[in-house]
C-alpha positions, 0 to 999 in steps of 0.5 A: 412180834406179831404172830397173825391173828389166828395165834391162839388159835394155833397154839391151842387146837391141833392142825386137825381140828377140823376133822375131829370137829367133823367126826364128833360133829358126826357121832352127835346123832348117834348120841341122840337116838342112843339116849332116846333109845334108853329113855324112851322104855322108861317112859313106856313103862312109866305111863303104863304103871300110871295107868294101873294107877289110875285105874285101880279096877284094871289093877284088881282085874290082873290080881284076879288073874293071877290068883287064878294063876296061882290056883292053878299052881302058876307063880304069877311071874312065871314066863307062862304067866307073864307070856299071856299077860304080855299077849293080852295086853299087847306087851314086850315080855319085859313091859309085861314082866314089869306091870306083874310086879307093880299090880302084885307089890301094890294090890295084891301083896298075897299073890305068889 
């Protein structure tokens, strides 16, 4: 008994295949610039802790920074402290916020 040669083909994928091949053929570029989305402030906040890294003298040019903030009664992660430093580095709030706490853990443990 010959069935045709698309069969298999029958059998195994619904009669509409072609549009769920269509619409996930669609969400395809979504997915892409979702997960460009995501990697993509890992990637920012990575080369901007390797740059501290790479330059120590702006490392200990923040800690001097934040004593100063601490002097004055201002935790160096305060939104004052981060807000100024987001501003004068030219960062998000959060870029900013992440590079505090990378200087302090790695050059300046007695900053508060």
């Amino acid at each position: 008994m010959d069935m045709g040669p698309n069969t298999v083909t029958n059998l195994h994928y619904p009669k509409n295949y072609s549009a769920y091949h269509r619409t996930l053929a669609s969400l395809v570029p979504a997915l892409l610039i979702s997960l460009a989305s995501i990697y993509t402030p890992a990637l920012a906040q990575s080369q901007l802790l390797e740059s501290v890294k790479q330059n120590p003298a702006r490392a200990k040019a923040l800690c001097g920074q934040f004593q100063g903030f601490n002097a004055q009664g201002i935790s160096a992660t305060s939104p004052t402290a981060v807000g100024q430093i987001a501003r004068q580095e030219n960062l998000s709030a959060m870029d900013s916020e992440v590079l505090i706490t990378y200087v302090i853990g790695l050059y300046c443990p007695d900053v508060r």
